[in-house]
N, C-alpha and C positions, 0 to 999 in steps of 0.2 A: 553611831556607826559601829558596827560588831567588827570585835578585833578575828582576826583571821592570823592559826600561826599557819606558817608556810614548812611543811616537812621537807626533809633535809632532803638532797637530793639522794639518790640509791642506786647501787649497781649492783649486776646478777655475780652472785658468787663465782660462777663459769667463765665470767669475762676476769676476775680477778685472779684466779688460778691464770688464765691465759697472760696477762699483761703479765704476770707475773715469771709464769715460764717466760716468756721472752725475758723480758729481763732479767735472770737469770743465766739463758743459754749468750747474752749479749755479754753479760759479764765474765761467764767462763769463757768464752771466743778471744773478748779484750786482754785477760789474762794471759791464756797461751797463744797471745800475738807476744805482748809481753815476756814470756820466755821464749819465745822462741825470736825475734828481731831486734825487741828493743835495746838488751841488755849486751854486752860488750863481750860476755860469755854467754851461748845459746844453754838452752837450758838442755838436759837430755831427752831426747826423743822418746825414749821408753815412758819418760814420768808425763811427756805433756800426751801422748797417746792413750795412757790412764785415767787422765782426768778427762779427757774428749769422750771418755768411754761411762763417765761416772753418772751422767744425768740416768742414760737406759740402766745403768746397773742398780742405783737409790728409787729409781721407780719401781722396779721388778721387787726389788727387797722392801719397801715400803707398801705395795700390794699382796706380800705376800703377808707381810705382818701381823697379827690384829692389831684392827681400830678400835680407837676408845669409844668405850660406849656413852662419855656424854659428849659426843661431836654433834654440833648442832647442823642441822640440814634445813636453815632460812634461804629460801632462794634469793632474797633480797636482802644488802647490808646498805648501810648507809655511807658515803663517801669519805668520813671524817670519822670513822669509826676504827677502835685499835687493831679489829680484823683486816680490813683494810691497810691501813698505812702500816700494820706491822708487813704482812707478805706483800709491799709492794716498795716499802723501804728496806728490808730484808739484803734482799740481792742486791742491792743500789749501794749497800754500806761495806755490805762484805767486799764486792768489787774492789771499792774506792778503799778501804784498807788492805787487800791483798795487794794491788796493787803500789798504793804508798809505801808496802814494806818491804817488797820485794826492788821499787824502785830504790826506796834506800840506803837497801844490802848490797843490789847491784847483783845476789844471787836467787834466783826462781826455788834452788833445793830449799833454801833456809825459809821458807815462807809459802811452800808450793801447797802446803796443809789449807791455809786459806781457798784457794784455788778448788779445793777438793772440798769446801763448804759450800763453797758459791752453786757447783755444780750437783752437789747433793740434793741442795734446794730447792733448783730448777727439776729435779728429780722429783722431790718431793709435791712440787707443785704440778708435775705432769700425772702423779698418780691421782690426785686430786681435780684435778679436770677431767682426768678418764671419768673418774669414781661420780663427781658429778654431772656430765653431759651423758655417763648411762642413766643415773636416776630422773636426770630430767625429761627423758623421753615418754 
């Protein structure tokens, strides 16, 4: 009987940028719920309108940037792969420690820098779905 390996399963790079924005914009959302109802002192309005503001601002600036020139363009990764589980554990972690340390502190200023990675990220992942659902067409 011929052995048969079975290839890992694979998702399109497009869809990982996308889970990824979302998760991302879910975690900067949870966040400035977070400063702004959960905590005992609201956080200031100015700094969570900033960061509401940061996903379109890291995308614009990450588009305008140059790209490195060894970014690989595989339309296909494989699910278990550190491209994957890094951008899709990424936002999931930053979340979950801005979160823990702002819940901590008890104050959003002292921690609100995370907040502003989270949504960086998601920034960064929206320029990357652009980048890749233009070239995939």
């Amino acid at each position: 009987m011929p052995e048969t390996t079975a290839a890992p399963a694979q998702i399109r790079v497009v869809n990982v940028h996308l889970i990824a924005l979302l998760l991302g914009l879910v975690g900067t959302g949870l966040t400035l719920l977070q400063g702004r109802y959960w905590l005992a002192q609201a956080a200031d309005s100015r700094v969570l309108v900033l960061i509401a503001c940061v996903p379109l601002i890291a995308a614009i600036a990450f588009a305008v940037a140059p790209r490195h020139a060894l970014e690989d363009h595989a339309p296909l990764r494989a699910w278990r792969s550190a491209y994957v589980l890094g951008n899709l554990a990424l936002p999931v972690a930053l979340t979950l420690l801005a979160m823990l340390l702002v819940a901590a502190s008890g104050r959003f200023e002292n921690f609100f820098g995370f907040a502003v990675l989270v949504a960086a990220n998601a920034g960064r992942n929206l320029r990357d779905l652009v980048h890749h659902w233009r070239h995939s067409r």
